[in-house]
MIBA-729043 format. One record per residue (C-alpha): residue number from 1; y, x, z. Coordinates in Angstrom, 2 decimals, decimal comma. Example, Ala and Ser with C-alpha at 12.3 -4.5 7.8 and 13.67 -1.06 7.14 Angstrom:
<pts>
[1 [-4,50 12,30 7,80]]
[2 [-1,06 13,67 7,14]]
</pts>
This chain:
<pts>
[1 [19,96 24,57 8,59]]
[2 [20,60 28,33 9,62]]
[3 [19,54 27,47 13,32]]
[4 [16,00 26,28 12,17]]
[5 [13,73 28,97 13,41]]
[6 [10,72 29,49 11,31]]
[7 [7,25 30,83 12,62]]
[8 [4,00 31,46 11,66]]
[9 [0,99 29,73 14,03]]
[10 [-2,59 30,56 13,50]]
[11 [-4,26 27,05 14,37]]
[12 [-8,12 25,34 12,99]]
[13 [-8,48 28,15 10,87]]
[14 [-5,51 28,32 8,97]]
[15 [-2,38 30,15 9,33]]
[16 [0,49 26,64 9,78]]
[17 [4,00 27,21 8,75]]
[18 [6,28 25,61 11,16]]
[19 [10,37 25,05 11,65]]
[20 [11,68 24,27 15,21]]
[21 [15,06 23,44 16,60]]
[22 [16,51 22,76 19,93]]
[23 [14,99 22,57 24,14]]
[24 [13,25 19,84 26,01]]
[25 [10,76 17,29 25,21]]
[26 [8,45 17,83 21,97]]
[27 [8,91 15,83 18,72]]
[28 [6,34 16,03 16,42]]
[29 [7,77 15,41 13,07]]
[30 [4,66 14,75 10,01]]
[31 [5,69 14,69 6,57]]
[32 [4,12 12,86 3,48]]
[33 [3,85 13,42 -0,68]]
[34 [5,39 15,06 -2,26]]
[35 [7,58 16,77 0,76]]
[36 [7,72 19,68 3,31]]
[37 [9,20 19,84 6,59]]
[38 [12,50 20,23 4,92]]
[39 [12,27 15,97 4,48]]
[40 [12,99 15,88 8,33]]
[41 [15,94 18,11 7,77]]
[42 [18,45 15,49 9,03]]
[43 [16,78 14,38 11,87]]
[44 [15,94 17,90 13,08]]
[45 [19,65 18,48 13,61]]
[46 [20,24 14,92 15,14]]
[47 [17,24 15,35 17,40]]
[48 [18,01 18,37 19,13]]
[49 [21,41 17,75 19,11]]
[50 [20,53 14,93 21,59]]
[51 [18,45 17,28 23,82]]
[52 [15,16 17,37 21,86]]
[53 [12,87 20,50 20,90]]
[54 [11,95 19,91 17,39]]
[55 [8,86 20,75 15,71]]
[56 [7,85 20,09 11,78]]
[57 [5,25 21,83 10,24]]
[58 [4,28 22,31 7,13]]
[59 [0,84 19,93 6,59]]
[60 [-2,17 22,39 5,29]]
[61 [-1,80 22,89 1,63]]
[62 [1,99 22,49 1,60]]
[63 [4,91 24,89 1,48]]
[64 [3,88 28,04 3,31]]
[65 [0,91 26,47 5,00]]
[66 [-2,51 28,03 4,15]]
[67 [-4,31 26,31 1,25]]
[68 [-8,07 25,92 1,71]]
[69 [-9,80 25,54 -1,45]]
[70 [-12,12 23,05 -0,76]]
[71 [-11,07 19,60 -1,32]]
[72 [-13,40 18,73 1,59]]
[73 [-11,07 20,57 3,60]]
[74 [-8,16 18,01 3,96]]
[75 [-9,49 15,25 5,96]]
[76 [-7,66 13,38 8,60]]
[77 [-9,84 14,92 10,81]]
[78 [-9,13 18,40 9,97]]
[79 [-5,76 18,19 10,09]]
[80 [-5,51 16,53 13,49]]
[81 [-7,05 19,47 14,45]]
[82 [-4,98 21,48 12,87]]
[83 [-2,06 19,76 14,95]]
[84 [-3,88 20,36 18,23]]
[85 [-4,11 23,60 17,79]]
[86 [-0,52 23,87 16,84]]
[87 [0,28 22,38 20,25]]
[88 [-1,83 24,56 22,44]]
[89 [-0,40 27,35 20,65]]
[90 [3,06 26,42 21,63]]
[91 [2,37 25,15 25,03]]
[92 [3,26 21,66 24,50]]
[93 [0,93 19,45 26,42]]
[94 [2,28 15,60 24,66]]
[95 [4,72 15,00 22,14]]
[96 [6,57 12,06 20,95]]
[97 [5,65 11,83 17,18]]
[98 [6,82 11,08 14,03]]
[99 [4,99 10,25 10,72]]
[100 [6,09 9,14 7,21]]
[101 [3,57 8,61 4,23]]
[102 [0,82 10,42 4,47]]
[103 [2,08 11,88 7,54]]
[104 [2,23 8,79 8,88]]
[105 [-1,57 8,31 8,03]]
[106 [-2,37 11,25 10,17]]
[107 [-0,08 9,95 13,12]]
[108 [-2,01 6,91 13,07]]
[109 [-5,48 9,30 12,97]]
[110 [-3,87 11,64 16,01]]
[111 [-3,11 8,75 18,22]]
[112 [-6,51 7,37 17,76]]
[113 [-8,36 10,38 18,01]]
[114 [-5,97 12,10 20,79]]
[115 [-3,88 9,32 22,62]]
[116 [-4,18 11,57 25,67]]
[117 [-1,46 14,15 23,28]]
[118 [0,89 11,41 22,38]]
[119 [3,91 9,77 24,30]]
[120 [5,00 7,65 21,91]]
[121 [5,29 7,23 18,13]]
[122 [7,48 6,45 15,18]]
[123 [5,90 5,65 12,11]]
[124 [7,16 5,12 8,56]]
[125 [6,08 3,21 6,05]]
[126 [2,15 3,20 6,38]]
[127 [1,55 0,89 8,65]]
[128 [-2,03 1,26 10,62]]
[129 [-4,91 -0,33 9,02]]
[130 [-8,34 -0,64 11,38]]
[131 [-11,43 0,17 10,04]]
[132 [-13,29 -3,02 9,12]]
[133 [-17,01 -2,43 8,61]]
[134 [-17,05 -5,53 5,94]]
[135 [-14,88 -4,21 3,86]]
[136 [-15,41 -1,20 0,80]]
[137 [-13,70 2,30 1,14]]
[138 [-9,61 2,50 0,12]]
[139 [-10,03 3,91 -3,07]]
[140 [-12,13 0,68 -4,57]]
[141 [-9,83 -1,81 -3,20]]
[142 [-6,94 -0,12 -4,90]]
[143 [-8,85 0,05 -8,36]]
[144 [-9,50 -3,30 -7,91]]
[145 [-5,79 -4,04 -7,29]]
[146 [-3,99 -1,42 -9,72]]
[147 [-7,14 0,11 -12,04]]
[148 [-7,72 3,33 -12,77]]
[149 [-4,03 3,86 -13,74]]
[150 [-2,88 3,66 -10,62]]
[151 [-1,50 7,23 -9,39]]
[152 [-3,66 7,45 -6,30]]
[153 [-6,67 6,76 -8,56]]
[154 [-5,58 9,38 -10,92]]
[155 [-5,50 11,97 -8,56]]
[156 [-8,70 11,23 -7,61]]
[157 [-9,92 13,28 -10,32]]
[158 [-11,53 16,77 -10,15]]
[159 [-10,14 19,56 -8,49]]
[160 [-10,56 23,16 -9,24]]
[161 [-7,66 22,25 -10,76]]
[162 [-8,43 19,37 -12,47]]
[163 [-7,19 17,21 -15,32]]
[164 [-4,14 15,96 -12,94]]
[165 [-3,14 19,54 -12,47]]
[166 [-3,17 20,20 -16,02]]
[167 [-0,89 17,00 -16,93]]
[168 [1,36 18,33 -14,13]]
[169 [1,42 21,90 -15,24]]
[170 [3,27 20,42 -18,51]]
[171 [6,14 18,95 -16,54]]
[172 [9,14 21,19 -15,13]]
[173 [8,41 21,01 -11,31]]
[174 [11,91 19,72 -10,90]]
[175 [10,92 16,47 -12,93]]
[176 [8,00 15,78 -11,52]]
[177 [9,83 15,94 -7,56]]
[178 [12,72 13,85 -9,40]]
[179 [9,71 11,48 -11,05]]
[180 [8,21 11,00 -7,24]]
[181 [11,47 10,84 -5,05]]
[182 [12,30 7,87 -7,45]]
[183 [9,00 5,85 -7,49]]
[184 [7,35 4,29 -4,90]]
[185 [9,50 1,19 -5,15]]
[186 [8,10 -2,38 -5,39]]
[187 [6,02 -1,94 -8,68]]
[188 [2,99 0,09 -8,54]]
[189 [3,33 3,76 -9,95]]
[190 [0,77 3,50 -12,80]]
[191 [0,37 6,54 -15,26]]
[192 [-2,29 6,07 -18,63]]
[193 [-4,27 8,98 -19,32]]
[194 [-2,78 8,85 -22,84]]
[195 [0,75 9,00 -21,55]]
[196 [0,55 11,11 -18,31]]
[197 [2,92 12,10 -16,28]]
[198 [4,59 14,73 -18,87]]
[199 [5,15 11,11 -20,97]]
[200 [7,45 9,75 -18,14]]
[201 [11,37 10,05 -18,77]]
[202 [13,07 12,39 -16,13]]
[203 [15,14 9,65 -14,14]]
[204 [18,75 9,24 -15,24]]
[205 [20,16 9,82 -11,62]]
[206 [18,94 11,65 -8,37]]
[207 [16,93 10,02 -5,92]]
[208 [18,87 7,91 -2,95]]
[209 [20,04 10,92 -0,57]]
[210 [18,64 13,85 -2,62]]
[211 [20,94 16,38 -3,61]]
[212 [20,20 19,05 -6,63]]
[213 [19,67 21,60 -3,66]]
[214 [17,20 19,13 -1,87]]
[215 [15,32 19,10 -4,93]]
[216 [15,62 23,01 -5,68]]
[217 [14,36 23,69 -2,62]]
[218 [11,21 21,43 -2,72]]
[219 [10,48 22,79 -6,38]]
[220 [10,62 26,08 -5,37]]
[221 [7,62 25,68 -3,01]]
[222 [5,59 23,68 -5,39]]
[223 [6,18 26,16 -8,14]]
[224 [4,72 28,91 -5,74]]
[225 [2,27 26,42 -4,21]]
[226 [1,21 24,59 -6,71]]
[227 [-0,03 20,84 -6,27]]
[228 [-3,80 21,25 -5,44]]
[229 [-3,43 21,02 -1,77]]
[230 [-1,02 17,88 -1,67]]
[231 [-3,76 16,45 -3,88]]
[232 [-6,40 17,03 -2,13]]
[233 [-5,21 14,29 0,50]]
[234 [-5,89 11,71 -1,99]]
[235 [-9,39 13,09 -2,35]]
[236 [-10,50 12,90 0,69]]
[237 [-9,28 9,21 1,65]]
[238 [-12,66 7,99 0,81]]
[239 [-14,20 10,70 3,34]]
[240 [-11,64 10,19 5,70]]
[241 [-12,88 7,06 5,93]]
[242 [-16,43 7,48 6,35]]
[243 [-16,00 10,12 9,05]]
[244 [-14,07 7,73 11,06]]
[245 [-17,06 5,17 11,62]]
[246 [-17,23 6,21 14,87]]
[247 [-13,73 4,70 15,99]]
[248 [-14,09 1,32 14,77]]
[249 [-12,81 -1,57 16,59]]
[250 [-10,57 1,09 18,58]]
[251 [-6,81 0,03 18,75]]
[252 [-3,66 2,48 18,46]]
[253 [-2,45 2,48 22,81]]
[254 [0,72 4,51 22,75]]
[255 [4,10 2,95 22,68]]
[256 [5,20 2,35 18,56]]
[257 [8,11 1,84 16,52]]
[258 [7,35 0,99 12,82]]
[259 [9,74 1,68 10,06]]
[260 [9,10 0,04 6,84]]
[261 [12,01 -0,24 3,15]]
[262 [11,92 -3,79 1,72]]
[263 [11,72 -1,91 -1,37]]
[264 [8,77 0,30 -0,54]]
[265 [5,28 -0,42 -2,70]]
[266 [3,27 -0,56 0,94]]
[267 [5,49 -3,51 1,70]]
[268 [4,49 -5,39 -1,77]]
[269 [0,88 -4,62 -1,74]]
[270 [-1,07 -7,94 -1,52]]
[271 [-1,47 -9,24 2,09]]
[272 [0,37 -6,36 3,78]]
[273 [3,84 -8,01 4,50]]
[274 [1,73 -10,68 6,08]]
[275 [-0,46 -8,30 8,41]]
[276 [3,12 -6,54 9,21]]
[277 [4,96 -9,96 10,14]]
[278 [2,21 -12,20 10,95]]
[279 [0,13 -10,86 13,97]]
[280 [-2,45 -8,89 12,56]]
[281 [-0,55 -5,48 12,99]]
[282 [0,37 -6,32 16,71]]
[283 [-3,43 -7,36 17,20]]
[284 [-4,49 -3,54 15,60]]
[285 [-1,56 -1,84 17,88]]
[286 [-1,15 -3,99 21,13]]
[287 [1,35 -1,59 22,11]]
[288 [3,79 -2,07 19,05]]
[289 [7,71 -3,01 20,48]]
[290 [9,67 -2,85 17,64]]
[291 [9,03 -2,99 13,66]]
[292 [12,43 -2,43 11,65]]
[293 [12,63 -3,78 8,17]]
[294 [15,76 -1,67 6,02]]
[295 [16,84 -3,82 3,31]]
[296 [17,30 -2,13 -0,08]]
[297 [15,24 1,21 1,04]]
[298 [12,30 2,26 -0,76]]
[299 [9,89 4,44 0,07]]
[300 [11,75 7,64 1,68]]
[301 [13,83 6,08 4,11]]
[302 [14,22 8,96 6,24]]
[303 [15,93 10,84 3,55]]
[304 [17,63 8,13 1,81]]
[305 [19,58 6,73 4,84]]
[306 [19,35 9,49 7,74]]
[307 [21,24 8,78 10,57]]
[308 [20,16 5,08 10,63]]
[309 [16,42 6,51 10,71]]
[310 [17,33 9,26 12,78]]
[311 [19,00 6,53 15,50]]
[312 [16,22 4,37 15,53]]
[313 [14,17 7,32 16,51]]
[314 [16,52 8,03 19,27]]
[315 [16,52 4,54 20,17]]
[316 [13,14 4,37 21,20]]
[317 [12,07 7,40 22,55]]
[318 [15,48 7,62 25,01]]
[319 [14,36 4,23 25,69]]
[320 [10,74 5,14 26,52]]
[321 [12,04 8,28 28,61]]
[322 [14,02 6,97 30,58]]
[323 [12,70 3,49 31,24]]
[324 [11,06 2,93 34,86]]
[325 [9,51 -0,21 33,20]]
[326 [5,85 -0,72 32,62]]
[327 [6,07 0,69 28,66]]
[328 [3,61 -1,86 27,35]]
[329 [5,19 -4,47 25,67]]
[330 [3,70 -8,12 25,19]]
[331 [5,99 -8,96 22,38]]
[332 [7,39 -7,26 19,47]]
[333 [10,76 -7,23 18,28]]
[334 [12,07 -7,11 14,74]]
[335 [14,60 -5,92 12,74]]
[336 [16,14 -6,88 9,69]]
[337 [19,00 -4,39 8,64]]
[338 [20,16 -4,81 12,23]]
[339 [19,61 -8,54 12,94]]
[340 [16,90 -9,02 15,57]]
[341 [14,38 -11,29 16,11]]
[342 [12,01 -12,25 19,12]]
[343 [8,49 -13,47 18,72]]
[344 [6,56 -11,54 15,86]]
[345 [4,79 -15,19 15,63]]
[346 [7,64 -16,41 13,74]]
[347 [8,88 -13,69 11,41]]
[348 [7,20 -15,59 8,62]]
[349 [9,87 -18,13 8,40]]
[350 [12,53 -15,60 7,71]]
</pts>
């Protein structure tokens, strides 16, 4: 990791902490909860090994990103914003992206709001959900799937810092990373008030392609940081969602690879393995050409199996760079731990 260069870009309003690697065309790598840009750390090297400048910042209120205090402050919205300004300010004009988790969520928010910026995209994970005026905001229709234990529901309350905070602060840093990198499987992540998360055992082993070091080195930036920021995310998904009224009935038009565990909790919630299989995610993202399915892979695939991630990634942006083919695709193609399958229409079977 010694060739990562590390630099400080003033973008939105905030001063954006940012590692880079390698010449040529832009990736935009986006991390998720509870990580840094060090969860791209494999496919950094790979990337740029194979001719690719690399680019992963850390989000706002992450790692040795600027913090604002407001919770209001960590919209989608904002930090798109934040990400254009981190382009201008390098002098890249379009990227091909990269999101997982809540990274992905603002991939999916950047391509909507700024297709013009994006060649293609890679998404883990989250896949994109459109806007349906019918239904209620994000945060109700997960209380009314999980309750109020659920962990996304639980960090829903007060900053400044809040109650979460507090349950945190009585958990070694360490744990709590260990607790995360080793949840997000099928089961919901549920945590009582009366147990919090300073009553959940430390898990007996370390997380599927975490190392000690991996985990040392996230702590270390949460112990300086603190959580507030990361939080803050989940605070503003409800407002989030109300500020992006406006987009409605608009559909994701850049080229997209989707990347999803078998074992991940998105690809158990209710109705969601349908949506991904089924139609409904091509009909939301016309321009979607391959979704990959890893069998046995949770929730951080891109660190738990790393060169098959970082390959796929390869895969499809060589593909889209070099192709003299019309990029849109009509049909999707599918991927089961390597066995593919035409015709999205009839995934359902398998």
């Amino acid at each position: 990791m010694d060739k990562v260069e590390h630099i400080t870009v003033a973008t939105n309003g905030i001063n954006m902490h940012v590692a880079s690697i390698g010449t040529g065309p832009a990736i935009l790598f986006l991390h998720g909860f509870p990580e840094l840009w060090y969860s791209w750390r494999h496919q950094l090297l790979h990337l740029s090994s194979h001719g690719y400048r690399c680019v992963a910042p850390d989000l706002r209120g992450y790692g040795d990103t600027d913090a604002p205090e407001s919770a209001g402050q960590y919209t989608g919205l904002h930090v798109v914003g934040d990400l254009i300004g981190l382009l201008e300010s390098s002098g890249i004009d379009r990227v091909f992206l990269v999101g997982h988790d809540w990274g992905a969520m603002i991939a999916w928010y950047l391509c909507l709001l700024r297709p013009d910026k994006v060649r293609a995209l890679v998404n883990l994970n989250v896949p994109f959900m459109a806007r349906d005026p019918k239904t209620i905001n994000p945060m109700e229709v997960l209380r009314s799937m999980y309750g109020e234990d659920y962990y996304a529901c639980r960090f829903q309350e007060p900053a400044g810092p809040g109650e979460i905070e507090e349950d945190f602060a009585q958990v070694a840093t360490a744990k709590m990373l260990r607790i995360f990198f080793s949840s997000f499987g099928p089961n919901p992540l549920t945590v009582p008030k009366e147990i919090g998360f300073r009553g959940i055992p430390d898990p007996p082993c370390l997380p599927l392609g975490f190392s000690d070091e991996d985990i040392s080195s996230y702590a270390n930036k949460f112990i300086r940081k603190g959580f507030t920021g990361a939080l803050n995310f989940y605070r503003t998904i409800n407002q989030t969602w109300d500020l992006m009224a406006p987009w409605i009935g608009v559909r994701i038009q850049v080229p997209v690879k989707f990347i999803i565990g078998d074992q991940d909790i998105n690809y158990h919630l209710p109705g969601l393995k349908e949506y991904i299989l089924n139609g409904g995610f091509k009909k939301d993202v016309p321009r979607l050409e391959e979704v990959v399915v890893m069998g046995g892979v949770a929730h951080f695939p891109n660190q738990a199996r790393p060169e098959e991630v970082s390959e796929h990634i390869f895969d499809f942006f060589k593909k889209l760079q070099f192709s003299t083919n019309n990029p849109k695709a009509n049909s999707t193609t599918t991927s089961f731990d390597g066995n593919r399958v035409s015709d999205l229409a009839h995934l359902h079977a398998l």
